[in-house]
C-alpha positions as CSV (number, residue, x, y, z in Angstrom):
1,X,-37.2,69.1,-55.5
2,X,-35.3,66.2,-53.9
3,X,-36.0,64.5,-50.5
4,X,-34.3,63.5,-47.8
5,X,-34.3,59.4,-47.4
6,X,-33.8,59.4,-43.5
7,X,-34.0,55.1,-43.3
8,X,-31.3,54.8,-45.7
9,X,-29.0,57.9,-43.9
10,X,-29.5,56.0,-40.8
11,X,-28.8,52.5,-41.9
12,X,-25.4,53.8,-43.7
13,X,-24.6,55.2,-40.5
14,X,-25.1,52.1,-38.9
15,X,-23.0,50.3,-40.9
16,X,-20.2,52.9,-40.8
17,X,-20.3,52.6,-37.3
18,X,-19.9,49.2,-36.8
19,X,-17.4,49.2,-39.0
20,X,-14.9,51.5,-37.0
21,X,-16.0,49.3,-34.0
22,X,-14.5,46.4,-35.8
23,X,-11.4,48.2,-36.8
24,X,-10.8,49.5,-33.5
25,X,-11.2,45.8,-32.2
26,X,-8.6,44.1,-34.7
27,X,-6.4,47.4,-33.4
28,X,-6.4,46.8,-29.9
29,X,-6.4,42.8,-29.8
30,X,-2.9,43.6,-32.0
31,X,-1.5,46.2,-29.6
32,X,-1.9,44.2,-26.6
33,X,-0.8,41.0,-28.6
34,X,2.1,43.0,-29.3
35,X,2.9,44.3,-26.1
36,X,2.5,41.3,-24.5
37,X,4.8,39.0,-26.5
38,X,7.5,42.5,-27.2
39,X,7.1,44.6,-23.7
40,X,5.8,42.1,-21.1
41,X,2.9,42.3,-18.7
42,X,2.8,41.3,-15.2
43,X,5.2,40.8,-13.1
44,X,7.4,37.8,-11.8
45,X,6.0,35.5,-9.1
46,X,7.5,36.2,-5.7
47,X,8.8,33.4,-3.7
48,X,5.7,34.6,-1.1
49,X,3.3,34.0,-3.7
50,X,5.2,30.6,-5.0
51,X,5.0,29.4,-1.4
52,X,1.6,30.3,-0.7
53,X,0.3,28.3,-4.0
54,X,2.9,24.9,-2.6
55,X,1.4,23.8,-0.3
56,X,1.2,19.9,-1.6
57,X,2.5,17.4,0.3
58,X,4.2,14.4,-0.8
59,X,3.8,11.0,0.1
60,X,7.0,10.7,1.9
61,X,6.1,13.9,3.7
62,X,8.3,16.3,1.6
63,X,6.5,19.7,2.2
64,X,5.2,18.8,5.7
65,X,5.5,22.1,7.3
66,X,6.8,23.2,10.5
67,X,4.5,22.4,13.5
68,X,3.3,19.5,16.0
69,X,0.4,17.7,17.5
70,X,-0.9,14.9,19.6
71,X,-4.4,13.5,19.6
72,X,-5.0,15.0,22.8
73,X,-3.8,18.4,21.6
74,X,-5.9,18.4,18.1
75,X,-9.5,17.0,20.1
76,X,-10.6,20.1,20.9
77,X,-9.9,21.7,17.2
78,X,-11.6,18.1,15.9
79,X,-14.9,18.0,18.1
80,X,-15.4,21.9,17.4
81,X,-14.9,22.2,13.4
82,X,-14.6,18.3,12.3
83,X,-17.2,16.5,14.5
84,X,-20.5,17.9,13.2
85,X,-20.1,15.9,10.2
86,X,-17.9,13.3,11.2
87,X,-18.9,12.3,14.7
88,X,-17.3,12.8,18.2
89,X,-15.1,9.5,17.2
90,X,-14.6,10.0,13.3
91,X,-17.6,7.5,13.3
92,X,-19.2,9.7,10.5
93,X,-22.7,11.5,11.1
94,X,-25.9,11.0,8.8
95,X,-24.6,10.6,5.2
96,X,-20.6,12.5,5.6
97,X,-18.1,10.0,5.8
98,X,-16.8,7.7,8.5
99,X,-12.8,8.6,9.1
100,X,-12.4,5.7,11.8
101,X,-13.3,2.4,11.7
102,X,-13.8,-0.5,9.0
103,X,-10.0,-2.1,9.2
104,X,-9.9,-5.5,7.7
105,X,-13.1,-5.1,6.1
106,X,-11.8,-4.3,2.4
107,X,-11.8,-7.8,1.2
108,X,-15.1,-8.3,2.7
109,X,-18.5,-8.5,0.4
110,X,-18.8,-4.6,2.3
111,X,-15.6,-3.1,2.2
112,X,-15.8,0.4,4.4
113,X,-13.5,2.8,3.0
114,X,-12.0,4.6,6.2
115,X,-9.2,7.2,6.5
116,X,-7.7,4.0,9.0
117,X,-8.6,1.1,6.9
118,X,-8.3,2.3,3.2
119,X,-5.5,5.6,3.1
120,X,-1.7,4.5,2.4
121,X,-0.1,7.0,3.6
122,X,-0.2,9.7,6.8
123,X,1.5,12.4,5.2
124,X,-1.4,12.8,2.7
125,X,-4.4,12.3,5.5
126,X,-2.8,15.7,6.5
127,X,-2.3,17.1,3.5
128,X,-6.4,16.5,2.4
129,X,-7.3,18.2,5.6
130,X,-4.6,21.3,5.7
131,X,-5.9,22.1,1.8
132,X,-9.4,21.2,1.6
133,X,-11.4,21.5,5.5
134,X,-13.4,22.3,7.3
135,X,-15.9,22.3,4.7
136,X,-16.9,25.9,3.6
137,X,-13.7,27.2,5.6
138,X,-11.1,25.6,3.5
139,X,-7.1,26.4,5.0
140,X,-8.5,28.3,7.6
141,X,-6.6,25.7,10.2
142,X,-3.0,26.6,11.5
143,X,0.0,23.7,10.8
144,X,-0.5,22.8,14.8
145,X,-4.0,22.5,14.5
146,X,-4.1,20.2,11.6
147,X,-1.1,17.7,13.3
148,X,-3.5,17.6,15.9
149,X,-6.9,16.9,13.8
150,X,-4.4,14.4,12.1
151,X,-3.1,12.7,15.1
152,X,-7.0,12.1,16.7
153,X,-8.0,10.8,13.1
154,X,-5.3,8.3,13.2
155,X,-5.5,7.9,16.9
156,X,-9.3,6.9,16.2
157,X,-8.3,4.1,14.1
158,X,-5.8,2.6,16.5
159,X,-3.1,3.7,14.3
160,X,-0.9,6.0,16.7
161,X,-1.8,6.4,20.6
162,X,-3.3,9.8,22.2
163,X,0.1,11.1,23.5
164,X,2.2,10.6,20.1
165,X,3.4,13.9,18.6
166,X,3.2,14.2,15.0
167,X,5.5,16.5,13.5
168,X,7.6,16.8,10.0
169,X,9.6,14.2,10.8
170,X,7.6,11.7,13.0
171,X,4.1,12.0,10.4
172,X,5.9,10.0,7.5
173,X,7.1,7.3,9.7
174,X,3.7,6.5,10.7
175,X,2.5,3.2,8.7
176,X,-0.8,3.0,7.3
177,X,-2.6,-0.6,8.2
178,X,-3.2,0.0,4.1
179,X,0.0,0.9,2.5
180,X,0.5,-2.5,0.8
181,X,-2.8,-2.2,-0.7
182,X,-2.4,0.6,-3.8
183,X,0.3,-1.1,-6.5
184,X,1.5,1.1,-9.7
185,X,-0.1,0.8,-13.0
186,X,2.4,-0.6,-15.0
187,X,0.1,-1.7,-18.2
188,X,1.0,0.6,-21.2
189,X,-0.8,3.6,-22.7
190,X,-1.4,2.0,-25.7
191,X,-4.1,-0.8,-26.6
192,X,-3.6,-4.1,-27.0
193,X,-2.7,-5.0,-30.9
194,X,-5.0,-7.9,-30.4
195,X,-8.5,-8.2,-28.4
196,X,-10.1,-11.3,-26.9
197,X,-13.6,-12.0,-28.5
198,X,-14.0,-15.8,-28.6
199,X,-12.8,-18.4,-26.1
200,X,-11.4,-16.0,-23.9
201,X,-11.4,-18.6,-21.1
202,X,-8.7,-20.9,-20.5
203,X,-12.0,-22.2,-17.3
204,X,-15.1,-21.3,-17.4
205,X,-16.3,-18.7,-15.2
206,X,-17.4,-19.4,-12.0
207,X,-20.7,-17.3,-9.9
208,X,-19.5,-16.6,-6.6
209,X,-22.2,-14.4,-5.4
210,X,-25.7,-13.4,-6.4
211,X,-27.5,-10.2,-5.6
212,X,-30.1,-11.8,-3.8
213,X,-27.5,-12.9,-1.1
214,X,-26.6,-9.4,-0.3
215,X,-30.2,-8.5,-0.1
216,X,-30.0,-6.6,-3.1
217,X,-33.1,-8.4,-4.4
218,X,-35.3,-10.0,-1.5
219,X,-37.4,-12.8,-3.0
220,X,-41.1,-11.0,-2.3
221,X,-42.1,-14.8,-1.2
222,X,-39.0,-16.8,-0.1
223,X,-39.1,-20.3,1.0
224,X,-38.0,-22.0,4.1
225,X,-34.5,-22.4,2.0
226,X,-34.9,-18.5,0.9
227,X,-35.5,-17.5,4.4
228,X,-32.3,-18.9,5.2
229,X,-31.2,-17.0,2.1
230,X,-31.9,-13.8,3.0
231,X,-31.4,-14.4,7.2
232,X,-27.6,-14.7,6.1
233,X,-27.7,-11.4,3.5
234,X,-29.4,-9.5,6.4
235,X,-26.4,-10.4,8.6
236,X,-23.9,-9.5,5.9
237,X,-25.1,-6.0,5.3
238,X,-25.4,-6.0,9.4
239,X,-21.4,-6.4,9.7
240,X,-21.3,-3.5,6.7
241,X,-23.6,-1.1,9.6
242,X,-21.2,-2.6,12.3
243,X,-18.1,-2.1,10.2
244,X,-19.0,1.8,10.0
245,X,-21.2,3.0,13.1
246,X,-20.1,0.8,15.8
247,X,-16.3,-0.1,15.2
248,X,-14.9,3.2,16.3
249,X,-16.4,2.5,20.1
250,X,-17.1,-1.4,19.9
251,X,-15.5,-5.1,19.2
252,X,-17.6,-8.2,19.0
253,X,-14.7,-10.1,20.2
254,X,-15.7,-11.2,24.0
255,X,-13.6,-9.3,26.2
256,X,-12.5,-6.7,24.0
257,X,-13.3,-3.1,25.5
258,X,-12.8,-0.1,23.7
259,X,-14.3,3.3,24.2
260,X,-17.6,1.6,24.4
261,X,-17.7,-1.7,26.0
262,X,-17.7,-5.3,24.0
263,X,-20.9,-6.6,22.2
264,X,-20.5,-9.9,22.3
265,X,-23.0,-11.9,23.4
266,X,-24.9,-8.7,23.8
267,X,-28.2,-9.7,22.7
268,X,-30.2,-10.8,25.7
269,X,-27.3,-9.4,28.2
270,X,-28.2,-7.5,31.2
271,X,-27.7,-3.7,30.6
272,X,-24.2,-2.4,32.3
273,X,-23.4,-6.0,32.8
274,X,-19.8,-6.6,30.4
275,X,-16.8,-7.6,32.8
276,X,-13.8,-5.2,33.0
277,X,-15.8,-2.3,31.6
278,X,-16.2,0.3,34.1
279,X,-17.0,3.6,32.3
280,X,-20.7,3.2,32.0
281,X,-22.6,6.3,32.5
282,X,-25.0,6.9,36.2
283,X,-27.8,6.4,33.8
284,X,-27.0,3.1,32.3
285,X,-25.4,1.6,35.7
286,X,-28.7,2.2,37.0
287,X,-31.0,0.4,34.6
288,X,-32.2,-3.0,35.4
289,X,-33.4,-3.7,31.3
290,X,-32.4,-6.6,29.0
291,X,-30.8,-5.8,25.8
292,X,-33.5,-7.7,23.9
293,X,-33.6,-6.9,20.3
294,X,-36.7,-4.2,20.9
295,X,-34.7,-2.5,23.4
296,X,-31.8,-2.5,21.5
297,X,-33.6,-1.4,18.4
298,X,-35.0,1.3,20.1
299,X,-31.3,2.5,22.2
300,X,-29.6,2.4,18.9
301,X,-32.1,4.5,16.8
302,X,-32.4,7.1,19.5
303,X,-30.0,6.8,22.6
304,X,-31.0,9.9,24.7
305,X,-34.9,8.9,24.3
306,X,-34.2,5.3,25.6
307,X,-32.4,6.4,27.9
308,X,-31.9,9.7,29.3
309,X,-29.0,11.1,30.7
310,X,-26.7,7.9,28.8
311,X,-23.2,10.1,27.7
312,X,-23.4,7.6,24.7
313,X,-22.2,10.2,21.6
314,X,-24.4,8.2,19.1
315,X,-26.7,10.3,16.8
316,X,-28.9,6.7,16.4
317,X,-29.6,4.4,13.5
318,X,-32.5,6.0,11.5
319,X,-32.6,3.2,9.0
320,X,-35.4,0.0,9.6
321,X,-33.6,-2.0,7.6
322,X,-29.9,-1.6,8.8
323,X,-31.2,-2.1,12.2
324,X,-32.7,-5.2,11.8
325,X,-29.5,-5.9,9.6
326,X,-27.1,-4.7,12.5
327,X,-29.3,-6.9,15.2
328,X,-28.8,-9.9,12.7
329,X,-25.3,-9.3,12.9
330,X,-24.6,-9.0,16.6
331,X,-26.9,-12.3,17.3
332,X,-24.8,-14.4,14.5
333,X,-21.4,-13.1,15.1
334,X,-21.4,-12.5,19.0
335,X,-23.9,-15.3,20.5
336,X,-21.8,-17.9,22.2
337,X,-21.6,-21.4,20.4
């Protein structure tokens, strides 16, 4: 009598099965290698599709596409998809980046890296914004509306005025306060056959700067000397918090008003009291307070609290630090001598 091993039926099975799989595998990965490279799959790219992928756009504006916008045209598009990350004046809100502002400040010890101080060329401001925002709604602007965001970027960095059209030929003629500033990389690929280690040095190296002198490290204890130290590193990092919340609206120079009226000499002013500004709001026309640093402290952290009813489009200055910082600035750099 003989019986039936059903584990060893079942694991010959098994194996016979996965065998077949595999053969079928190896079978199909060479028909459709076959039919690829012999037959063809796909189809050509249409010039529809080709266009639709092109959409870069060259430094000297090649692939610019048909369209136009002013500043004034492209506000509206800028304040209602742009501005809730980058301020009513491309001043930047909470940590998203300033657009506006911080021109002649990138050979400073705080250089502030602006669409108007750092970019070298127009044509690619609007190529970055036609491809890539708003965020989450990437090319979901029309060629008119992006000219326009464009043109009030620029036009918030002094660059072009309000009323200039930027179209495909007018965008590349506009000149970047930067475009000297990028050079080519002409060192070769390769490494050098020979590498420094000794002597390097035809002069010694020189310390030009310390961390504690950007308040990087605050002496816990400073001396009247340190004090002094860190009273100047305070002012430097204020003209960093200057550089990229106040610019857009404010100069230090005296009689320099822009959209906001001039700072200089602002600590201890009279509030609404700057000659030859005359768009204060009722609100601030009708106060009778000092700018001393508390009150300032206190306007600039939270505007609409200090004052209510000011039209000032200022989020505030969160930070303890950078205020003090920013107040340090404004009393060194605007105070008159």
């Amino acid at each position: 009598m003989y019986v039936l091993d059903n584990s060893k039926l079942n694991n010959k099975l098994r194996v016979s099965t996965m065998v077949k799989a595999l053969l079928l595998t190896l079978c199909l990965t060479s028909s459709y290698a076959f039919a690829a490279d012999k037959i063809g799959l796909g189809v050509p790219a249409t010039e529809a599709q080709i266009t639709a992928w092109d959409i870069d756009i060259r430094p000297d504006g090649k692939g610019l596409p048909l369209g136009s916008g002013s500043a004034l045209d492209g506000e509206g598009a800028y304040v209602q998809k742009c501005a809730s990350c980058h301020g009513d004046f491309a001043e930047g809100v909470g940590r998203y980046p300033a657009l506006a502002g911080g021109l002649d400040s990138l050979a400073s010890q705080h250089p502030v890296k602006t669409v108007g101080s750092y970019w070298p060329y127009a044509s690619t401001v609007f190529d970055y914004v036609r491809r890539a925002m708003p965020y989450g709604h990437a090319q979901s602007l029309t060629n008119d509306e992006v000219y326009g965001i464009t043109a009030y970027i620029l036009y918030s960095s002094y660059i072009i005025e309000d009323d200039f059209v930027l179209d495909q030929n007018t965008l590349p003629e506009v000149e970047m306060p930067n475009k000297d500033g990028f050079i080519s990389d002409t060192r070769p690929d390769t490494p050098p056959k020979t590498v420094c280690m000794s002597n390097c040095f035809a002069k010694a190296p020189v310390v030009v700067g310390k961390a504690k002198q950007i308040d990087v490290t605050p002496d816990e204890e400073p001396s009247a000397e340190g004090s002094v130290v860190v009273a100047e590193a305070s002012s430097q990092k204020g003209e960093a918090v200057f550089a990229g919340q106040c610019m857009a609206c404010h100069a230090v120079a005296q009689g320099e008003n822009k959209f906001g009226p001039s700072l200089h000499n602002i600590v201890g002013q009279k509030v609404a009291s700057v000659a030859g500004f005359g768009n204060y709001s009722a609100a601030i026309k009708l106060s009778d307070a000092l700018w001393t640093e508390d009150n300032l402290k206190q306007f600039l952290s939270d505007p609409q609290e200090f004052m209510p009813g000011t039209t000032m489009p200022y989020g505030g200055l969160q930070d303890a630090s950078e205020l003090e910082s920013l107040i340090a600035y404004l009393k060194k750099n605007t105070a008159d001598k």
